[in-house]
N, C-alpha and C positions, 0 to 999 in steps of 0.2 A: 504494500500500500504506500503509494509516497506520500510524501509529508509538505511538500514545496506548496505555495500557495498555486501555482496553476496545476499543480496533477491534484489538489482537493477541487477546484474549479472542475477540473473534467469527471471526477469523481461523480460529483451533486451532478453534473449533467448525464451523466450514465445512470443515477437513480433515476433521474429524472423529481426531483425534491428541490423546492425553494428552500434555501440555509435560509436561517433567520438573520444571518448579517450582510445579505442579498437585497434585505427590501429598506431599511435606513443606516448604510456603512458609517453615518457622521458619528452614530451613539457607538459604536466602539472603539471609538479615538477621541472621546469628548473631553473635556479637559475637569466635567462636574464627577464628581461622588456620586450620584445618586445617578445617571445615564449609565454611569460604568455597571454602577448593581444591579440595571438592567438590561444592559446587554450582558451580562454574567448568568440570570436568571434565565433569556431566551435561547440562550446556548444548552441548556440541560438535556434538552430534545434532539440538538442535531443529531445527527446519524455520525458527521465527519467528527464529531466531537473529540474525541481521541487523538484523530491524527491531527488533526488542528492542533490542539495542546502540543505533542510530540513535535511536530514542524517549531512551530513556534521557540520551544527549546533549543531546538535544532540554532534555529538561524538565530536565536539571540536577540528575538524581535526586541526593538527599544521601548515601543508604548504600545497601547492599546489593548483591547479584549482578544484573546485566542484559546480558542478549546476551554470556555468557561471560566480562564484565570484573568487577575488583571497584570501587566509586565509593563515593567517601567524599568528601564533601561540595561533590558537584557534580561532582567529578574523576574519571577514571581512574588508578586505582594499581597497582601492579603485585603486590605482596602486602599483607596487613593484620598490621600489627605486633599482638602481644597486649598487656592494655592495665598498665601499668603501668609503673616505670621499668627501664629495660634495667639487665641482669645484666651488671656489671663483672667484666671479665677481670685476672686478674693479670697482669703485662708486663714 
């Protein structure tokens, strides 16, 4: 099974299956917290899901959603902080 993003591209088109990050690509590279959790959520169902993730690893993707994870800069993280400096609590 390759892992590249165009043999997952031929993949879905030999199922003949819409991926869910076929129909709004921008929510997988959004820059919000809450878009990422959802395209992290629509990913549970693909079919590529797996080799999506595996690819992804593979090539050391820098950002975005793949195979259900979120990766930032090469990594898997576990959520994406929003971007600016954290809101101090009083104590």
């Amino acid at each position: 099974m390759s892992t590249s993003v165009a043999g997952l591209a031929f993949q879905a088109s030999e199922q003949d299956s819409l991926l869910p990050c076929g129909t709004n690509p921008q929510l997988w590279f959004s820059e919000l917290p809450a878009d990422l959790e959802v395209a992290k959520m629509a990913c549970r169902g693909c079919p590529l899901r797996q080799a999506c993730l595996e690819g992804a690893v593979e090539r050391r993707e820098p950002w975005g959603v793949w195979g259900g994870e979120i990766f930032e800069k090469g990594r898997v993280i576990e959520v994406k902080r929003p971007r600016g400096r954290p809101v101090e609590t009083a104590g």
